[in-house]
N, C-alpha and C positions, 0 to 999 in steps of 0.2 A: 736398647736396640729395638725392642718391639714396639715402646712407644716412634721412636724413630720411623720406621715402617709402618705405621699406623697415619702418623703423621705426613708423611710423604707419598700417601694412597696406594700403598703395596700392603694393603692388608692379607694378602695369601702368605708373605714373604713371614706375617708378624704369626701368623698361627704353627707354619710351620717351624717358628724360630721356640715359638711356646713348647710347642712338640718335643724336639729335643731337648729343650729344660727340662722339660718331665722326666725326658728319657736318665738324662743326667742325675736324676734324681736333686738336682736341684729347686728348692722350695721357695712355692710365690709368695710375694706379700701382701699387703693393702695397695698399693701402687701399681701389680704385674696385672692383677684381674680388671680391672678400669682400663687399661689400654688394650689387654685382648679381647673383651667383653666389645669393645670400640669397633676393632676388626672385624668380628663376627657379623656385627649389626651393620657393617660397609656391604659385606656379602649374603646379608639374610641368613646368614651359616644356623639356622636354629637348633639342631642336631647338636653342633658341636657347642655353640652357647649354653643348651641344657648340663650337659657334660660338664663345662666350665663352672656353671651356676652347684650344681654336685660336690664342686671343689672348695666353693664357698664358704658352704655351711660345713663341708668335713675341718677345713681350713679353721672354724669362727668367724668368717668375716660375715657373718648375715645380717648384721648388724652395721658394718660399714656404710656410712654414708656414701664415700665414693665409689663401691661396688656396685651399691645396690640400683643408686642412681643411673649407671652403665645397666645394669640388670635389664632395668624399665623402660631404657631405650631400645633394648636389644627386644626385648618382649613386643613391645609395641611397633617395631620395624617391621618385625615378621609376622604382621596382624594380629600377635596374641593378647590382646589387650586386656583380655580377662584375666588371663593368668596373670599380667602386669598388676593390675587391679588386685588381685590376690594377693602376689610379696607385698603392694603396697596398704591395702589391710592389717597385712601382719605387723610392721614396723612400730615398732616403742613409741620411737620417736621419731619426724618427718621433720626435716629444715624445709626453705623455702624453696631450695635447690630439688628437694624431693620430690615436692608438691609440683615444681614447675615441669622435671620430668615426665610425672603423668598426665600432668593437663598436655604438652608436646605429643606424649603417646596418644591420647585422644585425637586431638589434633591432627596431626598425620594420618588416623584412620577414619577422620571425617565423624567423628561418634561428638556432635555436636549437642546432645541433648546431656551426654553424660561429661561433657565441660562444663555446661550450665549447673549440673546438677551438683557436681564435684566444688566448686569456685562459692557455692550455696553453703554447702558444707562445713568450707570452711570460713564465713563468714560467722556461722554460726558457732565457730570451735574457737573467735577471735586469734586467729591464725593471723601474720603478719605475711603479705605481698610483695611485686614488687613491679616494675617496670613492666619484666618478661611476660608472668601472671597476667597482669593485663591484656597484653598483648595477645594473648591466645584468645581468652576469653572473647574481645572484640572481636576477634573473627565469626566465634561460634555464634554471638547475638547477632551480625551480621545474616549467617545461613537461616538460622530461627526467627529472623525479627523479632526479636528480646529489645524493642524499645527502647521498655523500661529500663531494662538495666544496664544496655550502653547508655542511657544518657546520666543513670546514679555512676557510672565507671568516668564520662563526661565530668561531672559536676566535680570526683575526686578529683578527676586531675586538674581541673583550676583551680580547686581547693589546693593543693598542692602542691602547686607552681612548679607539675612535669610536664607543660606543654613546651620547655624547649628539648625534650626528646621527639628527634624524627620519625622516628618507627610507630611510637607511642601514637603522635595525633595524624600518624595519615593512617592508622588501623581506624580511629577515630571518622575518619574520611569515607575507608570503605565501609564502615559499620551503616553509618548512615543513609549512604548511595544503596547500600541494599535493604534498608529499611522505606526507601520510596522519600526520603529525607536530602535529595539532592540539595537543593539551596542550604540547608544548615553545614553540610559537606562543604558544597563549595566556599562557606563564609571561613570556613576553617581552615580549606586548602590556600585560599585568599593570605591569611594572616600567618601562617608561616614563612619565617624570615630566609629558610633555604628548604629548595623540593629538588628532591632526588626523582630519579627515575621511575623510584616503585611509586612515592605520592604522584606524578603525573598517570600512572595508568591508572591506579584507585579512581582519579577524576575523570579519566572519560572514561573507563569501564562502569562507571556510577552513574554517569550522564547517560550511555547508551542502556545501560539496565531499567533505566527508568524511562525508556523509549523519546529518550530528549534527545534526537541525535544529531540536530542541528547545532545545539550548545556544545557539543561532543565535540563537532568538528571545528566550531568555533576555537575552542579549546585547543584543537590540535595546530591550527594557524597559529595561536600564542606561543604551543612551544615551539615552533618551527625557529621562532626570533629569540630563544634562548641558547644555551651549549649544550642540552640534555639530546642524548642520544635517545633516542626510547629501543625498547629492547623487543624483541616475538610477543611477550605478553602484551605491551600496549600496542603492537602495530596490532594485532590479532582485536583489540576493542576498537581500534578504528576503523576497521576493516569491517569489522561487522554492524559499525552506524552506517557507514558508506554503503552498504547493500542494502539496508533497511531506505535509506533515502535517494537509493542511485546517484548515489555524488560519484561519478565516474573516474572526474579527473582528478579528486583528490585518492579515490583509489588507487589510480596509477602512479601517484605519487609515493604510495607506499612501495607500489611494486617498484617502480625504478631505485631509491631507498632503498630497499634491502639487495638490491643488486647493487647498487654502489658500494653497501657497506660489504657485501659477499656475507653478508646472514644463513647461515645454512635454511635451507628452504623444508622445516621441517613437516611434519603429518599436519600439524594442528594449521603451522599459516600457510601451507599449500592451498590445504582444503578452502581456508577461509579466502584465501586470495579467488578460489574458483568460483566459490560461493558468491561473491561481489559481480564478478563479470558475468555470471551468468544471471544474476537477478538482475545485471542493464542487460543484459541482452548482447552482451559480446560474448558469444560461443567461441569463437577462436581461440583470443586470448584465453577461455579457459580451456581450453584443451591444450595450447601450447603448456600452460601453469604444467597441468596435471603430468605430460610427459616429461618435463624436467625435474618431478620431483622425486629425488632420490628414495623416496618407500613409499607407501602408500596402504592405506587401511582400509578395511572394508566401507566405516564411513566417507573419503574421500572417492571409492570410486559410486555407492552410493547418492552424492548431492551430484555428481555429475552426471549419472542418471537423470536421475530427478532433474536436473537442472535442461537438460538435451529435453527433455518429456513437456518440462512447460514452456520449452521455446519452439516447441511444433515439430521438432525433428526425433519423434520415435523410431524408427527403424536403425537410426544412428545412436539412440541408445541403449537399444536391444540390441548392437553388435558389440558396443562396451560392457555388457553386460556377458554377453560370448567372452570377450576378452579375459573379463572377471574369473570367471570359472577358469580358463584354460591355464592362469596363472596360478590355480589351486588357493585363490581367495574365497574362503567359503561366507557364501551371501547370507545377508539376516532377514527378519521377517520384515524390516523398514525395506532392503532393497527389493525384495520381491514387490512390494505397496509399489518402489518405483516406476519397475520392472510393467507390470501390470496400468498402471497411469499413463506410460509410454503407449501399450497397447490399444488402450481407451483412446487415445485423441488423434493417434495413427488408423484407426481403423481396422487393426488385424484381430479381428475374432480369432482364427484357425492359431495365430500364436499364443494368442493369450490363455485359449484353452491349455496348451500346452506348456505355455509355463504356471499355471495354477497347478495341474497334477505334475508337475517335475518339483514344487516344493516338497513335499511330503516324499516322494516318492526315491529324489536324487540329494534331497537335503536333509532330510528327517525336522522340517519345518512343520508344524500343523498350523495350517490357516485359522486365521482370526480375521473373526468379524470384516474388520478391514478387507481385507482379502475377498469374501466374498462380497461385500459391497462393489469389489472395482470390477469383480466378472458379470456383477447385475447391470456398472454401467455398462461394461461391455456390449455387451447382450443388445441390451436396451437402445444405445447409439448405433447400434448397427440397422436397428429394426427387428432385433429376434426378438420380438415380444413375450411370443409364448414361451420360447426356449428359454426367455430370463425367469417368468413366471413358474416356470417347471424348475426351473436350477433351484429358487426360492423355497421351494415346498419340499425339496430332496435336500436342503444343508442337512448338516449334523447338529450345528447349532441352533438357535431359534435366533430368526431374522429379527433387527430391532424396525425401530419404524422408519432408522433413515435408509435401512436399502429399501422398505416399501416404497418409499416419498421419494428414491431413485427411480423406479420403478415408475410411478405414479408418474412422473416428470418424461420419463421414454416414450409414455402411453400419449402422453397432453403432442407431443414431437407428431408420433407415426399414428394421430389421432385415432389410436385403441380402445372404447369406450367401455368395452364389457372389460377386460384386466383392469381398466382404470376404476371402472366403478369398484372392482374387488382388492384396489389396493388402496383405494380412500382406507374402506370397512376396516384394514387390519394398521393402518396410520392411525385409525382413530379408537381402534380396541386398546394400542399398546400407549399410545400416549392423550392426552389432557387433546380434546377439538384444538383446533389452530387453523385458525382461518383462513390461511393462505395456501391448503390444502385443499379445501372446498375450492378456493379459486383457481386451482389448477385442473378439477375436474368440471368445472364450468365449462372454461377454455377448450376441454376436449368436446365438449357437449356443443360448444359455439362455433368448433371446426367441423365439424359435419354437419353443419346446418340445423339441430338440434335447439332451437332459441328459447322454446318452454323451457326445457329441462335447464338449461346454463341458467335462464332467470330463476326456478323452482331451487337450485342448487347456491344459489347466491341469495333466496330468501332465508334459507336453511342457517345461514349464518346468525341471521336476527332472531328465528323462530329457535332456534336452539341454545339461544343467550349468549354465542360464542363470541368473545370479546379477545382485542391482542392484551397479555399481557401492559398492565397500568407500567406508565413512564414513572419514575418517579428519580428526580434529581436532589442528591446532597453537595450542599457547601457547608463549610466549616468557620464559625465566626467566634474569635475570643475562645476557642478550644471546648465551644459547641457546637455539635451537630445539629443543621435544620435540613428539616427532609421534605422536599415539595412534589406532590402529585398533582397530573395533569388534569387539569380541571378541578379544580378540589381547594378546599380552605379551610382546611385543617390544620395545618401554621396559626397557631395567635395572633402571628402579625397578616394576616392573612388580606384584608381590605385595604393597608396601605400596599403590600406588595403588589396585587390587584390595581391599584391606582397608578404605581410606579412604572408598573408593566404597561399600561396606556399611554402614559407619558414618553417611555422608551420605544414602543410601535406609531407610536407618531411622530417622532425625531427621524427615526429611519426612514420612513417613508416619505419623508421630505428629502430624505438625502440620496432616495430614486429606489429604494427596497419595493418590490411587488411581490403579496402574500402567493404562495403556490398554495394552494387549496385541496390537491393531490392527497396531503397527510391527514387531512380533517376525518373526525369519527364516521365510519360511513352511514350511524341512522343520525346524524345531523342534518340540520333541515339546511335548505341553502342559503339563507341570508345567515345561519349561524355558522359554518364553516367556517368563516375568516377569524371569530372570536374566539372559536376551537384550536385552531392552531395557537394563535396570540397565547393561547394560557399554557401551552406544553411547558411542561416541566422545567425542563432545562431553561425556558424564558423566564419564566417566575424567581428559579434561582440567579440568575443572572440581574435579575430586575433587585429582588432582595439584598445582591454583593454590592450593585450600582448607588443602592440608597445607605448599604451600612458601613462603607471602608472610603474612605480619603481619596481624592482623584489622584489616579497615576497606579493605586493597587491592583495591584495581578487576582485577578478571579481565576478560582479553581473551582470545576463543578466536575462532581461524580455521576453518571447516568446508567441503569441499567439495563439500556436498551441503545441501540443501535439512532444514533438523530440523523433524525428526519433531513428530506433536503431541507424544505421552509426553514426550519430551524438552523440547517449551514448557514444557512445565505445569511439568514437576519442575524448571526454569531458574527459573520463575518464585516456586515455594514455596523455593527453595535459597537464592535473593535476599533475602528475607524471614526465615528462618529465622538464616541465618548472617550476615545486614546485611552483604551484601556488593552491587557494585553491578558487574552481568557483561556485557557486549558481546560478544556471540557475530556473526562476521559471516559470513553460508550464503551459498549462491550466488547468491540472490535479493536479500538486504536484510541490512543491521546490525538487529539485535536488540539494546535497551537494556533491562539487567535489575534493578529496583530495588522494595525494598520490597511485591515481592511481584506486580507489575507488568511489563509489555512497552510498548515505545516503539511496539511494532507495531497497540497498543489490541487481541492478538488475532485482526487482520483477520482473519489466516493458516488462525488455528486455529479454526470457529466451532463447531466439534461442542458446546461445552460448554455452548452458549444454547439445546441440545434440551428443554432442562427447563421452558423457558419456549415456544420457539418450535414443536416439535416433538409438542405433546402438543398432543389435544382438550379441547376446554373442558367441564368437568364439572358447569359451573353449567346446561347447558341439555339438554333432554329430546333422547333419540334414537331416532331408527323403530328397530322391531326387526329388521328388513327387513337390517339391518346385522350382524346376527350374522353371515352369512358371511363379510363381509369383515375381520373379526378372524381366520378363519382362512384364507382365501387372500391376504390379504396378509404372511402367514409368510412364502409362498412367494418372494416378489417378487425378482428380480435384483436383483445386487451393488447398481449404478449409481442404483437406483432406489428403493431400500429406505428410505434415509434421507428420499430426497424424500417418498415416500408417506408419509412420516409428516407431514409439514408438509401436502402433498395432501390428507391427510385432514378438514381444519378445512373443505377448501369445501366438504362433505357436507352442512356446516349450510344451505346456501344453500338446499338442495333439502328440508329437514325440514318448513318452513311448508308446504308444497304438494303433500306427504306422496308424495316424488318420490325416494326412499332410492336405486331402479334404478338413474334418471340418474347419481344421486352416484355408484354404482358403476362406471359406464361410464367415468365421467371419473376416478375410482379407477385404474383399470386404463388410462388412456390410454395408457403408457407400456410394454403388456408387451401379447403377445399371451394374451385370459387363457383363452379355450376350450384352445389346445394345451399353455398352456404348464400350466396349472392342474389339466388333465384327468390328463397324465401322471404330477403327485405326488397328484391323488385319493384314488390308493389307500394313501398313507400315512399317512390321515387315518381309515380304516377302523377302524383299532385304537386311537381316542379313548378315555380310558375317562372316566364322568362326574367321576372328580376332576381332570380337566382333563390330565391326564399326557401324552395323545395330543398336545395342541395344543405343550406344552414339548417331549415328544421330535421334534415337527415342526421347531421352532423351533431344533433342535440340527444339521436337516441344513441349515442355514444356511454354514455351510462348506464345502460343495459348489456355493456362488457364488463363493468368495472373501472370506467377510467375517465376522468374529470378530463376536460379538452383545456389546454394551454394555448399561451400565445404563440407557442413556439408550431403549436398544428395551423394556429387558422394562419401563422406566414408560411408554413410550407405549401398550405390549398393554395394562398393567393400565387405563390412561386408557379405552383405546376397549369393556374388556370393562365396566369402571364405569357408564361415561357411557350405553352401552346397556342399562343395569338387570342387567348376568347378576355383581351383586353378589359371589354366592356363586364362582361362575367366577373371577373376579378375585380373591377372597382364597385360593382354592386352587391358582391360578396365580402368589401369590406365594409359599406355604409350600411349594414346588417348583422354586424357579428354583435353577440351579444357583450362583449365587450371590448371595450377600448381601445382602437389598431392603439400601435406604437408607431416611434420614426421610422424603424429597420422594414415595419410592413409598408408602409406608403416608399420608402427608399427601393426596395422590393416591386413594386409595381413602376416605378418611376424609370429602374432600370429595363423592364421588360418592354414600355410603352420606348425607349430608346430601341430597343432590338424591332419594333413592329412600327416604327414610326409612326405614334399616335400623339400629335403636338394636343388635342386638349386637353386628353386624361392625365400628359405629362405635365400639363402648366399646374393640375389640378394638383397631383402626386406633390411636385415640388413647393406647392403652399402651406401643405398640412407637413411636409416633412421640416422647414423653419418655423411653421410652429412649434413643432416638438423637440425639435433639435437646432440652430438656425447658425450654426457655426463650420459648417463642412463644406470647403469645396470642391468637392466630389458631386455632388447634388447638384450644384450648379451647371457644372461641367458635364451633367448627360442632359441638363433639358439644351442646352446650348449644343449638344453631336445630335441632339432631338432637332432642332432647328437646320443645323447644316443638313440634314442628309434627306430633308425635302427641300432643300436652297434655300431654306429662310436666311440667308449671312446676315443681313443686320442686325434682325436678330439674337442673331446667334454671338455676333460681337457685344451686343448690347447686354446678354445676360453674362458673358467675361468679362466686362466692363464691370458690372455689377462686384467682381470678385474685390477688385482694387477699392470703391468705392465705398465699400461696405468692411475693407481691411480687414478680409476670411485668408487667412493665408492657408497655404499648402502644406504639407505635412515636410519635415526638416529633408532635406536631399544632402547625401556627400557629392561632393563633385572632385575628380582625378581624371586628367587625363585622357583622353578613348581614341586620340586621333591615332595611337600604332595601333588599336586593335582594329579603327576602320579600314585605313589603310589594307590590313595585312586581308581581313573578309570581303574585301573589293577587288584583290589580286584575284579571290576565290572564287566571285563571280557573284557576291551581294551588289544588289541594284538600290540605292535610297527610294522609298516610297513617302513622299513626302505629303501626301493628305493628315495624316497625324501632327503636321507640325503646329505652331500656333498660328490661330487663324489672322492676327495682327503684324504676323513675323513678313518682312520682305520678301520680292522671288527667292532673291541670292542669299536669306538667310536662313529659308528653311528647311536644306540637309541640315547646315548648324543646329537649329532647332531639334529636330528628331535626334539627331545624334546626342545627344544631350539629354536624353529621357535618362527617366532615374535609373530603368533597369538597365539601361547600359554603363553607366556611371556606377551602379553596385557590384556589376559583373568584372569590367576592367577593374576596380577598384578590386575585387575577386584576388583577378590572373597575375594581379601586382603582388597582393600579401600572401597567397598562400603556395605551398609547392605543393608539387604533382603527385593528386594522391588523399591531396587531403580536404574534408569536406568540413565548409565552412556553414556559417549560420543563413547562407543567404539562400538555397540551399546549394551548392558547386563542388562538385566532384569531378575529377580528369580522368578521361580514361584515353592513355597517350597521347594524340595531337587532338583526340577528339573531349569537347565538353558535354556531360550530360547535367543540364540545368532545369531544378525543380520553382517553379516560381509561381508562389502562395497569392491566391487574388481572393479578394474577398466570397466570391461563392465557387470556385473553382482550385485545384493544383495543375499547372500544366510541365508534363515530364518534355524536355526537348532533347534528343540525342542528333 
């Protein structure tokens, strides 16, 4: 009866059935203690297991194999694993049933070092194993990365011929996935004849452990066309590739999924379900998650903190954090970090004071580190300079250097010189020079017009020998390590890799790669720069994998450091060019390199979307009031150069209301512009009208720190364009010290359309087919260039040129649009038919316009999607009315 009730999970029913045997004075056997022993360890009943274990040894059964065995489960349920570890010291004799009990005991209490150590043992006692034994052990070399000794546990069981136990080769599975050993994992998960459940999440929790989350979810489509249900543990690994990569809609895939299957929605895939939505940026849906989920732990209301904090809505997560406490959830030192991070990016100094002393105070929390770091941002982003400087000098603890370099970073903001010069000194007392501190105090030195001293403080770097940290990349060849440093040839094979690495920089750059020169050593002289980069680490090993492995082999390179853009870009053209498929993993992230492609979408690198995001829109008129600030925003510091060029597009806000000034002041919000402008004035004296003055200004640009791109001298020629000084702009480009591209002459080509300048534009459109000679777009503005001073023959003749030259247009869907015109002509649209084709007949040219693409992609819209939902073009309904975002090449235009 008591195993019965043991059996049937009424272990209270089987103690108290024990009970009265006692009472009865009825005597147990070798069979009664194993099943009550069972019970006890269902309930953690430790008290009364001791008691029992009493009985035992009064009994003789201390010796029983099946007691003892029950004993050591019961010991190790209730955390006692020591005293497990005790009876099982004592034991004569140990079966393999013994032995497995305590490795399970370990096991369960997560004491992974002492499975390893245990399993060692008995290798060394010739102690005989078995299936189970293994099975544990994999685990444990799994947590430890024991290599070694899962793959000698490996090598037995194909010696052995037990890889058709399931259990057995998918532990084998996850041992691997957490050894960073994913592809030998997955050859194995491959070669099993049937996968359960548990081996599919071993595989994508292995996949995602190993930051491959693409393959993960790949994986997760495969099982989707199987029968495998998957259970909380593996949605919970998909769930958290899908955050990592914002795969949105396969997230929601899980979540509709466990609503269909009615999965209870427990702590662990609440959280992670939140966790997903809020790292895309759907707030909602995680907050719908979080209120249906039936419990909730400190960590789940914790990430939704945190998660509300990095989607810019603090004050809403400083009320769920109200909420928190009111429910008598008591917060941890992570949710305070939150808590405080919401504060910092919301702006509320007066709160955050307030919640840093209500830790200690209401929580018996004491602030770490952390903590005060996020009241220095505090401080700091508010502008309390000194307030944060004084909080610093009163911690309890001693400040490390990154709240100084917090600190330092406020100072460079609300251009603070004297705290900044005093939080370089204690950056640079507590840790190793780092050079990127110096340039932060530059920057403060160059915002208030201070230009000796930012130069003097950027000499300091070379005068003081300060170097970054050496790149140095490993790949792995034949199960040798080769280790390549940047610059350097120190590799034996170092002169062909050297060679090879020339041969691969000049493949790509036929295939359109241009060096960014940004990352070069900065005492590099300038014609060495481009060879500086060329040799970075990471290229050499990539050059060395291209020359020593078979075409079609996957390159894996190790980096520890952070790569460079140059080096994105050219991983990325190297991928493509050579169809190889490269994994560079830096200190930050794996980097997946294919087809000409990154796993990373770029995030990292975004300089390259200046061409679009970075430049003014040249379709729309600008005050002239603006010419100045084509030339003092030459001058602009390091930090700020780039932004003001994105800065520049709100100028338009201020053109209807012919308000140019304002635009300027909010131009300049980020620099001081009387001092700091006044002091390079005078280098703007010796302008000469072919523009020479404004490009030699443009050269002292390295006396901020910052090598000028192509991507500046198109945004100059955008702002000299768009403000009519046509001429300016084309003598600005036939002067730059290097090379326009098509996108700058395409750039002036469109401007010379908005200021109708037919010669600069015939000019514009000759060097743009030289460089690119396939677009007809380019055609099609000198040709609205011609119309809109009446040139039409002209202007027929360069669309003529379209057909002739067989430049086609970019692909159009075409559906239907006659009910949507219709229904906008009841409404009082009038057709303006100057837009149509200029070859088209009277009567055919509503047809014509009606027909443009963006009406054709909008009906096309109002057909596929219902009300509500926003499609890729961009269309979203808001009840009879459409609000349409529509992507042009130097503009977005919102229409409500």
């Amino acid at each position: 009866m008591i195993r019965f009730f043991t059996l049937k999970q009424s272990p209270n029913e089987a103690i108290l059935l024990f009970n009265e045997m006692r009472e009865r004075s009825v005597r147990p056997d070798e069979f009664t203690f194993p099943c009550i022993l069972k019970a006890c360890s269902k309930l953690h009943a430790l008290k009364e297991g001791e008691q029992i274990h009493a009985l035992i040894m009064k009994y003789g059964f201390g010796f029983d194999g099946f007691a003892v065995n029950a004993l050591l489960g019961l010991f190790a349920s209730c955390g006692k694993v020591e005293v497990a570890r005790h009876v099982f010291d004592g034991m004569p004799e140990r079966s393999v049933v013994t032995w497995n009990s305590m490795f399970s005991g370990y096991t369960g209490s997560g004491c992974w070092e002492e499975v390893v150590g245990l399993f060692r043992k008995l290798l060394e006692m010739e102690v005989g194993f078995d299936e189970v034994t293994l099975v544990c052990v994999l685990k444990a070399c799994g947590r430890l990365a024991e290599i070694e000794l899962g793959e000698w546990i490996h090598e037995y069981v194909e010696a052995n011929g037990l890889k058709g136990n399931p259990a057995l080769v998918t532990s084998l599975v996850d041992m691997y996935s957490k050894c960073g050993r994913v592809d030998t994992a997955r050859r194995l998960f491959d070669e099993m004849p049937q996968r359960d459940f548990v081996a599919w999440s071993a595989m994508i929790s292995g996949y995602g452990q190993a930051s491959r989350h693409r393959e993960a979810l790949e994986l997760v489509h495969v099982m989707q066309k199987t029968n495998i249900e998957p259970t909380e543990v593996t949605m919970v690994s998909i769930l958290f590739s899908c955050a990592v990569l914002g795969a949105l809609e396969t997230g929601k895939w899980v979540h509709s999924y466990v609503m269909k299957k009615r999965m209870k929605l427990t702590v662990t895939l609440g959280t992670a379900l939140m966790d997903l939505y809020l790292k895309c940026g759907s707030v909602g849906n995680a907050i719908e998650v979080f209120r249906k989920m039936p419990s909730k732990n400190v960590f789940s209301w914790t990430v939704l903190i945190q998660g509300l904090a990095n989607n810019g809505q603090g004050k809403k997560a400083i009320g769920f954090f109200h909420s928190m406490v009111e429910k008598n959830i008591a917060p941890n030192n992570v949710t305070f970090v939150a808590v405080l991070c919401a504060c910092s990016h919301a702006g509320l100094v007066d709160e955050g004071r307030g919640f840093f002393a209500s830790m200690n105070r209401d929580f018996g929390i004491e602030p770490m580190i952390e903590h005060f770091g996020c009241m220095v941002d505090i401080l700091g982003r508010a502008g309390c300079i000194e307030e944060a400087y004084e909080f610093i000098n009163n911690m309890p603890i001693q400040p490390n250097a990154v709240i100084w370099r917090t600190l330092l970073a406020s100072c460079r903001v609300h251009k603070n010189v004297e705290i900044g010069e005093r939080s370089l000194k204690n950056v640079v007392r507590l840790e190793s020079a780092h050079s990127g501190d110096y340039i932060l105090l530059s920057n403060i030195y160059a915002s208030v017009g201070r230009l000796e001293d930012a130069v003097r403080v950027r000499n300091q770097i070379k005068e003081k020998g300060i170097k970054k940290i050496p790149g140095c990349s490993v790949i792995e060849m034949d199960g040798i390590i080769h280790e390549f440093f940047s610059e350097d040839n120190i590799h034996p094979d170092s002169e062909e890799v050297y060679n090879a690495t020339e041969n691969m920089m000049k493949k790509i750059k036929l295939a359109g790669y241009v060096p960014n020169t940004t990352g070069a050593r900065l005492d590099a002289e300038e014609d060495d720069k481009e060879s500086s980069i060329s040799h970075h680490s990471e290229k050499l090993a990539i050059a060395f994998g291209l020359i020593r492995t078979s075409p079609g082999t996957k390159i894996r390179i190790t980096k520890n450091l952070r790569v460079c853009m140059d080096c994105h870009n050219a991983t990325k053209m190297i991928s493509k060019v050579f169809d190889r498929e490269i994994v560079v993993r830096d200190r930050n992230r794996f980097h997946h390199f294919k087809d000409g492609s990154c796993s990373c979408n770029d995030y990292w690198y975004p300089s390259h979307k200046l061409d679009m995001t970075g430049c003014l829109d040249p379709h729309s008129n600008m005050n002239p009031k603006l010419k100045p600030a084509s030339k003092d925003f030459i001058l602009a510091p390091q930090e700020t150069l780039l932004s003001e060029l994105r800065v520049g597009t709100v100028l338009r806000a201020f053109e209807p209301l012919d308000r140019a000034s304002d635009g300027l002041d909010l131009f300049f919000a980020t620099n001081d512009r009387e001092s700091f402008i006044a002091e390079m004035r005078s280098k703007l004296l010796d302008t000469q009208s072919d523009g020479s003055g404004i490009c030699s200004t443009m050269l002292l640009t390295p006396l901020h720190g910052i090598e000028l791109m192509i991507e500046h001298y198109g945004c100059m020629v955008d702002i000299l364009g768009r403000a009519g000084f046509i001429e300016e702009a084309y003598q600005f480009i036939n002067i730059m010290p290097i090379q326009p591209n098509a996108i700058i002459w395409r750039t002036l080509l469109a401007s010379c359309r908005v200021h109708k300048n037919v010669e600069i534009g015939e000019e514009s459109l000759k060097n743009v087919v030289r460089l690119e000679p396939m677009d007809s777009g380019d055609y099609i503005l000198l040709s609205n260039i011609y119309a809109s001073v009446g040139r039409l023959e002209d202007a027929l003749r360069v669309r003529n040129q379209l057909k002739e030259k067989a430049i086609k247009q970019m692909p159009e869907v075409y559906n239907s649009t006659e009910n949507m015109m219709k229904k906008i002509k009841l409404a009082g649209y009038a057709p303006s038919t100057p837009g149509a084709s200029l070859d088209a007949e009277e009567d055919d040219k509503e047809s014509s316009i009606s027909h443009h693409s963006e009406k054709l992609a909008i009906a096309f819209g109002l057909l596929r999607t219902s009300p509500g939902i926003e499609t890729a073009s961009t269309i979203s309904r808001m009840g009879l009315v459409r609000v349409m975002i529509i992507g042009e090449p130097f503009a977005v235009c919102h229409v409500l």
